[in-house]
DSSP file (Angstrom, degrees, kcal/mol; ACC not computed):
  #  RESIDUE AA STRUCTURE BP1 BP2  ACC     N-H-->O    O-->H-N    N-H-->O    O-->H-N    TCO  KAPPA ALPHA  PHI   PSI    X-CA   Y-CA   Z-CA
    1    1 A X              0   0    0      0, 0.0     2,-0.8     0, 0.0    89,-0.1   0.000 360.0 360.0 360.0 144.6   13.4   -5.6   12.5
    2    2 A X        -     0   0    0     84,-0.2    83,-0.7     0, 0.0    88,-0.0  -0.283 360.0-172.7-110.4  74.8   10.3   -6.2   10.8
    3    3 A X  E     -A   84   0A   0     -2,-0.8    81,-0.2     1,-0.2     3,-0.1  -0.150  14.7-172.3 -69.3 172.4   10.9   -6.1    7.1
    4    4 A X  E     -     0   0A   0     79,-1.3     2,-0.3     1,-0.4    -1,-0.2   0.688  63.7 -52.8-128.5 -80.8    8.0   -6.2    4.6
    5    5 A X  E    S-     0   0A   0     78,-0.5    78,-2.0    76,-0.1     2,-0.5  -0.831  71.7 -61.6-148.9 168.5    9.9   -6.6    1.4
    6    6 A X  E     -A   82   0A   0     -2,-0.3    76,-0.2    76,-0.2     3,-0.1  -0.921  44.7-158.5 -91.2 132.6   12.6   -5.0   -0.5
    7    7 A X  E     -     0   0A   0     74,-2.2     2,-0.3    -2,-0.5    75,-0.2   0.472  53.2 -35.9 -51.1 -42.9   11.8   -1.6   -1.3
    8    8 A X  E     -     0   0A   0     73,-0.4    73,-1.4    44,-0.1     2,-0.4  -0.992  45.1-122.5 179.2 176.2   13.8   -0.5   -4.0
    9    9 A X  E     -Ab  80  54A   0     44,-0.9    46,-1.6    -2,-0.3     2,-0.3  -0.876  30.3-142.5-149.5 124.9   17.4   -1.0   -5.4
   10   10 A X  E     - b   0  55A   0     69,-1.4    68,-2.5    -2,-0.4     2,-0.6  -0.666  18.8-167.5-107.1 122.7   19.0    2.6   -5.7
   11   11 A X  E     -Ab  77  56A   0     44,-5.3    46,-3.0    -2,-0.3    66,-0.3  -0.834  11.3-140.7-124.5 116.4   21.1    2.6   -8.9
   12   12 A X  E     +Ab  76  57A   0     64,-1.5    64,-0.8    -2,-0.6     2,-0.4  -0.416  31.8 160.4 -81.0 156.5   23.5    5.6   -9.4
   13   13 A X        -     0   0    0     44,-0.9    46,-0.5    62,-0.2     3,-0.2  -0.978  40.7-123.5-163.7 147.1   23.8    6.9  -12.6
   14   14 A X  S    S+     0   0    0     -2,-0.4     2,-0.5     1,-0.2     3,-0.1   0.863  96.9  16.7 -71.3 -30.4   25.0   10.1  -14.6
   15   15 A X        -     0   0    0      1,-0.1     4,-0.4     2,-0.1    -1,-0.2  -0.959  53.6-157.7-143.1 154.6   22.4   10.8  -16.1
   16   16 A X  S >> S+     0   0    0     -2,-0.5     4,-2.4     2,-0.2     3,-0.9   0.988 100.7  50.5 -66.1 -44.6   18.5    9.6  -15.7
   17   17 A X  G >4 S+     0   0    0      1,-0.4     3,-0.8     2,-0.2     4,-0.5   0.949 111.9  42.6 -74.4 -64.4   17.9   10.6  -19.8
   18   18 A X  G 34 S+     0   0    0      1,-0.2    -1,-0.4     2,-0.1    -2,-0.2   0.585 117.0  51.7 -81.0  15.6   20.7    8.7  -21.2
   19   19 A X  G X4 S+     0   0    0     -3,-0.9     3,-1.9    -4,-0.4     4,-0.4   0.873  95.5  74.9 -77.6 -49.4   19.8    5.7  -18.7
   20   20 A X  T XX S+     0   0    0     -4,-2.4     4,-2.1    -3,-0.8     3,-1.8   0.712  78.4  62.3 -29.3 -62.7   16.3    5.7  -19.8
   21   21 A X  H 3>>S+     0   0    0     -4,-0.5     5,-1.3     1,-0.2     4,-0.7   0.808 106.4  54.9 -37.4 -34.4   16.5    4.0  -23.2
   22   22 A X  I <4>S+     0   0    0     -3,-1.9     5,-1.8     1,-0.2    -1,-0.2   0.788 112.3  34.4 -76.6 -21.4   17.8    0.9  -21.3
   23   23 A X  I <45S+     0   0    0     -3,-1.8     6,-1.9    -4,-0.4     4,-0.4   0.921 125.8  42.2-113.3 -45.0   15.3    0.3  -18.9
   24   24 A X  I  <5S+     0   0    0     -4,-2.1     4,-0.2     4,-0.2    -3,-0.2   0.907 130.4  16.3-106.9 -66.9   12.4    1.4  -21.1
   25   25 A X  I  <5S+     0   0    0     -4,-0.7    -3,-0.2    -5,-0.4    -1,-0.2   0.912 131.7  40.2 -90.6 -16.1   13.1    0.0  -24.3
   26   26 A X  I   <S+     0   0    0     -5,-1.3    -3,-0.2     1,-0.1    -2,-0.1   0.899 130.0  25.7 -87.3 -43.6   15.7   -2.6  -23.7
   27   27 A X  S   <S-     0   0    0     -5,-1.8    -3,-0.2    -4,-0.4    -4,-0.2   0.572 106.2-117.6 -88.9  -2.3   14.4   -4.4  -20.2
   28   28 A X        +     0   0    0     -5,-0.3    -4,-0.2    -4,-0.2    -3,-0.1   0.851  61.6 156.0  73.2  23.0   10.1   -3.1  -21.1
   29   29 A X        -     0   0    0     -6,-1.9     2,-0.3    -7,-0.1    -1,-0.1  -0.432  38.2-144.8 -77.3 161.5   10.2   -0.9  -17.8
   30   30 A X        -     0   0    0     18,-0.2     2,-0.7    -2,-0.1    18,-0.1  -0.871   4.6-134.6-106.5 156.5    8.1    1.5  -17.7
   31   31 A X        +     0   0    0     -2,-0.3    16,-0.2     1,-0.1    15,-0.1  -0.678  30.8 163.5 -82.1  79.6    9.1    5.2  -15.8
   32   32 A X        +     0   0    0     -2,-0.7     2,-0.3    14,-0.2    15,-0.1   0.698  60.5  40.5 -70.8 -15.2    6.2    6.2  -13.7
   33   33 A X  E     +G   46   0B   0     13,-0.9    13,-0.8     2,-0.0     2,-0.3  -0.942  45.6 163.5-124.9 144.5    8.2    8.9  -11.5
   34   34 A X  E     +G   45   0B   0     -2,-0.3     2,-0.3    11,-0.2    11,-0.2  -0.731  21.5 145.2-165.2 127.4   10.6   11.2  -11.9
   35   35 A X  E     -G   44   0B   0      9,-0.7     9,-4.4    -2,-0.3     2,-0.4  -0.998  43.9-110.8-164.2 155.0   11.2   13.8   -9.4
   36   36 A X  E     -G   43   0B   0     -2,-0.3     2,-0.6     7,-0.2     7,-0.2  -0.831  12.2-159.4 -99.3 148.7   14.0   15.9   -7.7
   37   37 A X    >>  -     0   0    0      5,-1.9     4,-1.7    -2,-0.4     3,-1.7  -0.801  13.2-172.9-141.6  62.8   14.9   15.2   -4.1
   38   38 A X  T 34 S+     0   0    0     -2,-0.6    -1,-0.1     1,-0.2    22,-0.1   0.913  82.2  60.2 -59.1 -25.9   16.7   19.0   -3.3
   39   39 A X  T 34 S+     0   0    0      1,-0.2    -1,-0.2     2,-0.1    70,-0.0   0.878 107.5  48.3  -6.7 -73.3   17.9   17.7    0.3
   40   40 A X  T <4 S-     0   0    0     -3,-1.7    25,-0.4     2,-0.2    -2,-0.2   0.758  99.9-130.2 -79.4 -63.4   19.8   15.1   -1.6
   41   41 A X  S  < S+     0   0    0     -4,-1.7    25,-0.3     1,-0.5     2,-0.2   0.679  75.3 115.0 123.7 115.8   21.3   17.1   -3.9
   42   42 A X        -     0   0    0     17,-0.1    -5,-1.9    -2,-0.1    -1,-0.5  -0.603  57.5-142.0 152.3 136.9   19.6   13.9   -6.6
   43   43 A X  E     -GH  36  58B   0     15,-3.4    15,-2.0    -7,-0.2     2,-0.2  -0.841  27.3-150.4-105.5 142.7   17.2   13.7   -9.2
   44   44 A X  E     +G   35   0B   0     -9,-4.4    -9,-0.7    -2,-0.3     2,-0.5  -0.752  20.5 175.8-108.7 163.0   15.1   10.4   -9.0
   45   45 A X  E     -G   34   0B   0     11,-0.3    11,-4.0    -2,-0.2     2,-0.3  -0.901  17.7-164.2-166.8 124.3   13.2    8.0  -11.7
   46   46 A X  E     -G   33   0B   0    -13,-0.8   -13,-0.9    -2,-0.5     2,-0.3  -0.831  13.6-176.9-112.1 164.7   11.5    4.8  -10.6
   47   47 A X        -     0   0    0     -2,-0.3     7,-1.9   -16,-0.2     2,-0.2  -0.937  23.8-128.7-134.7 122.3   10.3    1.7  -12.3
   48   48 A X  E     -I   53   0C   0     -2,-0.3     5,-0.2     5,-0.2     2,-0.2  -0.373  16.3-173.7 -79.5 166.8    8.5   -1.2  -10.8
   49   49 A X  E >  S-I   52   0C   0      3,-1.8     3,-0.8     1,-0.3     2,-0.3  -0.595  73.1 -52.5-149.7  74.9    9.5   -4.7  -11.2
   50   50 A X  T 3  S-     0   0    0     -2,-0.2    -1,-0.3     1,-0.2     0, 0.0  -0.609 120.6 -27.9  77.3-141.6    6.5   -6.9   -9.4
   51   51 A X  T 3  S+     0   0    0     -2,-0.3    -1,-0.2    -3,-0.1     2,-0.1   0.518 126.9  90.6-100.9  19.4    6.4   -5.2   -5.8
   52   52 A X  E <   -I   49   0C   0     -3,-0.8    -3,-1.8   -47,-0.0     2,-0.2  -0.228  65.7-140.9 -90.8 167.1   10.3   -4.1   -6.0
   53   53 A X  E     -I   48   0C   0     -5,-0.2   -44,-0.9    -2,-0.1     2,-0.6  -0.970  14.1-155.6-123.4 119.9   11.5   -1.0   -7.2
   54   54 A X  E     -b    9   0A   0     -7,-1.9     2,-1.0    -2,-0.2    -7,-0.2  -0.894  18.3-175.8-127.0 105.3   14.5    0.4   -9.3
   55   55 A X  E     -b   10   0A   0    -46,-1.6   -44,-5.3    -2,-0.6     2,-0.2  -0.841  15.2-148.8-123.5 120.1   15.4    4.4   -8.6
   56   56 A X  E     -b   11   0A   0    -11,-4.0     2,-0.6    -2,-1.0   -11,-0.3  -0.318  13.4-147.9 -69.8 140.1   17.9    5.7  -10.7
   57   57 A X  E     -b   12   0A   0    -46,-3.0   -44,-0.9    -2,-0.2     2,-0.3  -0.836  16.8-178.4-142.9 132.1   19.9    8.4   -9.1
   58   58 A X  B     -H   43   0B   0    -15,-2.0   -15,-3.4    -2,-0.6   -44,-0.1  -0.873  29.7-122.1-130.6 130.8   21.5   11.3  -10.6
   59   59 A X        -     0   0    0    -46,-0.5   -17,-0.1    -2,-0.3     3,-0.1  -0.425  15.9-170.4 -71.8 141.6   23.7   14.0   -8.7
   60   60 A X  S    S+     0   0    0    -22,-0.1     2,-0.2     1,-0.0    -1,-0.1   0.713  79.8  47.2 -82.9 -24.3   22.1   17.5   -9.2
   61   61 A X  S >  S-     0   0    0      1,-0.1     3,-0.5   -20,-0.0     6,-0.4  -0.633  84.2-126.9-130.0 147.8   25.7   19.0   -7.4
   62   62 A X  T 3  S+     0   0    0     -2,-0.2     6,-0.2     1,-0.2    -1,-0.1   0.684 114.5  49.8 -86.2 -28.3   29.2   18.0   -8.2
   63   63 A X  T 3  S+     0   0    0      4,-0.1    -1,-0.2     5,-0.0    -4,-0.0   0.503  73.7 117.2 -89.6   9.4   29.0   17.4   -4.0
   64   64 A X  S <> S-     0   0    0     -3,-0.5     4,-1.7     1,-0.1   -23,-0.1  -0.023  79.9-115.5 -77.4 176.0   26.4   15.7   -3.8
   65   65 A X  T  4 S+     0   0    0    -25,-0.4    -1,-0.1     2,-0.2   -24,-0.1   0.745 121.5  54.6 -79.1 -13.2   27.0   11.7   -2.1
   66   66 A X  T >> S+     0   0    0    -25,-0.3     3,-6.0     2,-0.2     4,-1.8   0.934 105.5  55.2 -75.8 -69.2   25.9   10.2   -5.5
   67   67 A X  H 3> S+     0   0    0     -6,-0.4     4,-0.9     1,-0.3     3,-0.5   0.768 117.6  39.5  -7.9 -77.7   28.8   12.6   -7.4
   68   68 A X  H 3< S+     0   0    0     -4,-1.7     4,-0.5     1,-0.3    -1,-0.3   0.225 108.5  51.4-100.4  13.6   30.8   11.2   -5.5
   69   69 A X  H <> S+     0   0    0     -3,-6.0     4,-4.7     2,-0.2     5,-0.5   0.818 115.2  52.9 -82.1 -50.7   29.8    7.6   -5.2
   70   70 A X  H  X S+     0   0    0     -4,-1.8     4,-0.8    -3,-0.5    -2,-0.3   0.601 110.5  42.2 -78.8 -23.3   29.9    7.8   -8.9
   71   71 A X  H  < S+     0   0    0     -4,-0.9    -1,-0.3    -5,-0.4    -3,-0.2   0.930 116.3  50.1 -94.1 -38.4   33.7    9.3   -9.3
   72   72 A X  H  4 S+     0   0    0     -4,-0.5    -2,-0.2     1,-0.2    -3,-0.1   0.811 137.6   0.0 -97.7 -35.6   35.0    7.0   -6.7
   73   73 A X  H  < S-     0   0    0     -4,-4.7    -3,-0.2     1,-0.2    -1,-0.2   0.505 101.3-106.2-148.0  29.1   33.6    3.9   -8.0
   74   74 A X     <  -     0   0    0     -4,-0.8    -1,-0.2    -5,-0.5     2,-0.1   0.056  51.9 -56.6 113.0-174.0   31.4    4.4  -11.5
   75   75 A X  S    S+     0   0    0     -5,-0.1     2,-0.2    -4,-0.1   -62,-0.2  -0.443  88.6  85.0 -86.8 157.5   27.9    4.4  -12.0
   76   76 A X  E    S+A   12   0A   0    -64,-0.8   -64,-1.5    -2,-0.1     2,-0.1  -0.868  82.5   4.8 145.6-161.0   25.7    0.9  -11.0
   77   77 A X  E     +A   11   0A   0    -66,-0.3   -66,-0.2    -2,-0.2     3,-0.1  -0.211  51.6 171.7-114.5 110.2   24.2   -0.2   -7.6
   78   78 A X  E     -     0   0A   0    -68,-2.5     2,-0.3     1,-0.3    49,-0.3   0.939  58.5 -32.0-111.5 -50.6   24.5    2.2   -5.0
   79   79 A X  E     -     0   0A   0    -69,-0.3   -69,-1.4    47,-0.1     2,-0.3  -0.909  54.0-116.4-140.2-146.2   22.3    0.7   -2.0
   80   80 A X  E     -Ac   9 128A   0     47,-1.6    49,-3.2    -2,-0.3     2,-0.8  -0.981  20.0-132.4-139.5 146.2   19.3   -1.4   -1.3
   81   81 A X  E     -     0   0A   0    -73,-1.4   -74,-2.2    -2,-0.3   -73,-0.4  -0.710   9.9-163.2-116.2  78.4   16.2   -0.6    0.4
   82   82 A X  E     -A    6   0A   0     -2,-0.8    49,-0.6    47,-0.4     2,-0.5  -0.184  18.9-138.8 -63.9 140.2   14.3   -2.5    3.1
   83   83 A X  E     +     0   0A   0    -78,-2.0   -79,-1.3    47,-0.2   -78,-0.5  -0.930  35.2 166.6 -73.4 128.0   10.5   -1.6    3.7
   84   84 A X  E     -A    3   0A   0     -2,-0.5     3,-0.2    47,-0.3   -81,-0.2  -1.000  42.9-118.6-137.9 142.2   10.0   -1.6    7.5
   85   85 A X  S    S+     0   0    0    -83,-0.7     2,-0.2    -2,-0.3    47,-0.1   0.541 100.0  11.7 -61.1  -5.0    6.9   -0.2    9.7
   86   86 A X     >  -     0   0    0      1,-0.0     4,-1.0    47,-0.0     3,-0.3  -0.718  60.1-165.0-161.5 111.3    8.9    2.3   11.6
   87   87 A X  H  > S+     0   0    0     27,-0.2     4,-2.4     1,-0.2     5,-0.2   0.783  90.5  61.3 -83.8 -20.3   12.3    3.2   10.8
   88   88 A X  H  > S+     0   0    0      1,-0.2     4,-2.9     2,-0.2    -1,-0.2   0.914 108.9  39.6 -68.9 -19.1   12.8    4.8   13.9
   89   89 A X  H  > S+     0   0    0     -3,-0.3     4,-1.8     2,-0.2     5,-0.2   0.788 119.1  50.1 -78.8 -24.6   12.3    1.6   15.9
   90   90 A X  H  X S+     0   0    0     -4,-1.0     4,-3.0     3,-0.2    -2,-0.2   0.863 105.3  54.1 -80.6 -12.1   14.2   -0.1   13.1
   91   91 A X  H  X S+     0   0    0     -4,-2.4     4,-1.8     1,-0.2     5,-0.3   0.995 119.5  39.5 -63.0 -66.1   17.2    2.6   13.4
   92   92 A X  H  X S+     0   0    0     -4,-2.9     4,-0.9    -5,-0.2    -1,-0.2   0.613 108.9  50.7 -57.6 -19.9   17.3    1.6   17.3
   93   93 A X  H >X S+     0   0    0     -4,-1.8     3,-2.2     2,-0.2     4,-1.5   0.955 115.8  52.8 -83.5 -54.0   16.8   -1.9   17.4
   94   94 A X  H 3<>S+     0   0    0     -4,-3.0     5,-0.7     1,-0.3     3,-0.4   0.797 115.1  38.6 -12.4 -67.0   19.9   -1.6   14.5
   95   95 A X  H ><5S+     0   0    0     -4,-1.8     3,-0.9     3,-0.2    -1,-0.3   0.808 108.2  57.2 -66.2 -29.0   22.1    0.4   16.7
   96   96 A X  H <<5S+     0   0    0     -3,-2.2    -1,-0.2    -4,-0.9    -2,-0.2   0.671 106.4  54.2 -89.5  -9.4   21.4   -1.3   19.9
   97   97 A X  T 3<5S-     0   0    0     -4,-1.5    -1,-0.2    -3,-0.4    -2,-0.2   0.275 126.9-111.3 -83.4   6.0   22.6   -4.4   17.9
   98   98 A X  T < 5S+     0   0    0     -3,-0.9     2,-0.4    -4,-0.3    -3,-0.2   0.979  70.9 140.0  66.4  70.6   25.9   -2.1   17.2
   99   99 A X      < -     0   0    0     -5,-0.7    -1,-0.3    24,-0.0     2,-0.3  -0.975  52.2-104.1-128.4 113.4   25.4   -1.6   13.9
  100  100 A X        -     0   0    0     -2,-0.4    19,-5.7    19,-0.2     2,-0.3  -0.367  20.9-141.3 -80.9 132.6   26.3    2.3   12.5
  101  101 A X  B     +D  118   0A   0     -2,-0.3    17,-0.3    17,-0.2     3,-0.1  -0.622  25.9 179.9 -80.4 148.0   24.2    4.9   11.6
  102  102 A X  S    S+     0   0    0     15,-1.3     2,-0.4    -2,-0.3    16,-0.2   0.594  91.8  35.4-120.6 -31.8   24.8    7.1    8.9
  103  103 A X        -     0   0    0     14,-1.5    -1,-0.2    -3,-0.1     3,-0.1  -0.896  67.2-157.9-110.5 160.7   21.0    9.0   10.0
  104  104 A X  S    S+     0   0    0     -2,-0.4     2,-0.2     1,-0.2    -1,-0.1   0.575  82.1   6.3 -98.0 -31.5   20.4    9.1   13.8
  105  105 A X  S    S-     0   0    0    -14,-0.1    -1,-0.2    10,-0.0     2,-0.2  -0.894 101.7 -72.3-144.4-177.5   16.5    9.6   13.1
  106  106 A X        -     0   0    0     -2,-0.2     2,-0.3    10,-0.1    10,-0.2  -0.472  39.7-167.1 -73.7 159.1   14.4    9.4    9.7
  107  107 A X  E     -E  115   0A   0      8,-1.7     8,-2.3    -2,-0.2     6,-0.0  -0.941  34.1 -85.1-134.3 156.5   14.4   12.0    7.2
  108  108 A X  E     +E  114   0A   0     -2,-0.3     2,-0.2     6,-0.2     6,-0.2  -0.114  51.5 179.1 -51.9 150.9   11.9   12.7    3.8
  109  109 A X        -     0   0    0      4,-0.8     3,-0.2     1,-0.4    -1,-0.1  -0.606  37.6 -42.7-138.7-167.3   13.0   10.7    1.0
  110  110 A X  S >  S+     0   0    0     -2,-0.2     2,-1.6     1,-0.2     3,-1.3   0.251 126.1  10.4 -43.5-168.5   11.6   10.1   -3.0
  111  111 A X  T 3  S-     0   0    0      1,-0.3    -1,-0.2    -3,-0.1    -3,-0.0   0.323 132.2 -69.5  -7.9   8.0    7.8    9.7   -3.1
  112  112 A X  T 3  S+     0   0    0     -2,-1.6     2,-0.4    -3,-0.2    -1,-0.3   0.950  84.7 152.3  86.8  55.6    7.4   10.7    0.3
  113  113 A X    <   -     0   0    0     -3,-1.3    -4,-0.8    -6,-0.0     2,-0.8  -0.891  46.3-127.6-106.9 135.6    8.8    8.0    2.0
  114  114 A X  E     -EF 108 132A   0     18,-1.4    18,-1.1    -2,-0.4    -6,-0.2  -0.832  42.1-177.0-104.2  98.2   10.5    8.5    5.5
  115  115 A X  E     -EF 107 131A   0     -8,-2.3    -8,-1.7    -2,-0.8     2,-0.3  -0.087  25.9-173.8 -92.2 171.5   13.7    7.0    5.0
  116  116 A X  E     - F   0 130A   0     14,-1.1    14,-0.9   -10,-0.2     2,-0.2  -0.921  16.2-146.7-161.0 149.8   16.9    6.3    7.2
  117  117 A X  E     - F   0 129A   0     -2,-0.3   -14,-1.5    12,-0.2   -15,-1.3  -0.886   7.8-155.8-115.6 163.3   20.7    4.8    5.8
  118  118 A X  E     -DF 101 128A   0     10,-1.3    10,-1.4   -17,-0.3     2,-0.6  -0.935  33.7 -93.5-123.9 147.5   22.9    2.4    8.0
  119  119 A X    >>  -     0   0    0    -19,-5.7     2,-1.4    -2,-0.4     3,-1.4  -0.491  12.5-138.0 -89.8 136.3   26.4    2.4    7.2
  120  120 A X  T 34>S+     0   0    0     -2,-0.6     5,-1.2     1,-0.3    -1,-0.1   0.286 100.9  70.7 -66.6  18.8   28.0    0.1    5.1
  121  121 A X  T 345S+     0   0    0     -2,-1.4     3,-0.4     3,-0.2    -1,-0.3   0.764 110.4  41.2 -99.9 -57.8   31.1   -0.5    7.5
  122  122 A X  T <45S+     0   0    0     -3,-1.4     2,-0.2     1,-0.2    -2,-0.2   0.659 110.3  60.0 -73.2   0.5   28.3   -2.4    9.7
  123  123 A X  T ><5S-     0   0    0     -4,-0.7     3,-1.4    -5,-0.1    -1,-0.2  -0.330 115.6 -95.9-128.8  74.5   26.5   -4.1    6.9
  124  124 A X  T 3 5S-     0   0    0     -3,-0.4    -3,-0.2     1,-0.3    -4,-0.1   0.636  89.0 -55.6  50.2  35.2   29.0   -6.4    5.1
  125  125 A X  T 3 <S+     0   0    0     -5,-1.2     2,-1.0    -6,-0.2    -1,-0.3   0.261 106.4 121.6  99.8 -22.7   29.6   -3.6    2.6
  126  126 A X    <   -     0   0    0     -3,-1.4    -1,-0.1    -7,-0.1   -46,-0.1  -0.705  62.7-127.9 -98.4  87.4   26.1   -3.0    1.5
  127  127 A X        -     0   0    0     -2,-1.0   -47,-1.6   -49,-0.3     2,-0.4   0.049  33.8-164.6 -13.2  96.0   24.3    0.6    1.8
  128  128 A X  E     -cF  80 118A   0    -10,-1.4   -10,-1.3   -49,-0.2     2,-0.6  -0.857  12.4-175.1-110.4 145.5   21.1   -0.3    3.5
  129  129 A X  E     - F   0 117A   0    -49,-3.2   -47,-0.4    -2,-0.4   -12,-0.2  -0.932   6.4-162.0-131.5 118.4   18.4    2.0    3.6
  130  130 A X  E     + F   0 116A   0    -14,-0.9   -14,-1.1    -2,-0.6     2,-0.2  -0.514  23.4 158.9 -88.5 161.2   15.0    1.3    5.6
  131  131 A X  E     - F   0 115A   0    -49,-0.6   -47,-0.3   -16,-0.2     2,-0.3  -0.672  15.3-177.1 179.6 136.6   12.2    3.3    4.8
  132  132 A X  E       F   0 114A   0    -18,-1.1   -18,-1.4   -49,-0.2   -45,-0.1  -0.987 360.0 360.0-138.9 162.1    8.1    3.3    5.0
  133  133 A X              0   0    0     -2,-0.3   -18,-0.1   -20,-0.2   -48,-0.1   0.310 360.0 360.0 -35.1 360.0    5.3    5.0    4.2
């Protein structure tokens, strides 16, 4: 796989507005984004940090997979986010190393990013998500 960098760190949270104060006035982040992702059932809000990323993510829907990341084990650090130059090439070389998929191809993401997840049963526990421009 040809990762670039990490992309982001996806942080679940109940809500973006009472999250805000912390990253904006306690850590000096700024928010440059905030946008809803209706797919997803999730609203998003990023901050950079260098060439990294932190998007908060808030269930619009009591079904959505954040809900229910968030009842089953509380708000915090929900996956991580590789940049790679083609997630479909990265989805295959993944799977043909037997690794599970949780998407089969990419799908639209945040800021118009063409995203993919792998499941965290193949990746030592950790929600990985590839995604490029």
């Amino acid at each position: 796989m040809d990762i670039s960098h990490i992309e982001h760190l996806g942080i679940a949270v109940k809500s973006i507005a009472d999250s805000l104060p912390y990253y904006e006035n306690v850590l000096g982040l700024k928010c440059y984004n905030i946008e809803e992702v209706a797919d997803q059932k999730v609203k998003t809000a990023f901050f950079k940090v260098g060439q990294t990323k932190i998007e908060l993510l808030e269930p619009t829907s009591e079904d959505s997979t954040i809900a229910k990341f968030i009842e089953k084990r509380g708000e915090g650090v929900h996956h991580v986010a590789f940049a790679v130059k083609d997630v479909a090439a990265s989805l295959a070389e993944a799977e043909s190393k037997g690794v599970q998929l949780i998407d089969k191809a990419p799908r639209g993401g945040a800021e118009g990013l063409n995203i993919a997840f792998l499941h965290p049963k193949s990746t030592k526990g950790v929600l990985t998500e590839l995604c490029c421009n």
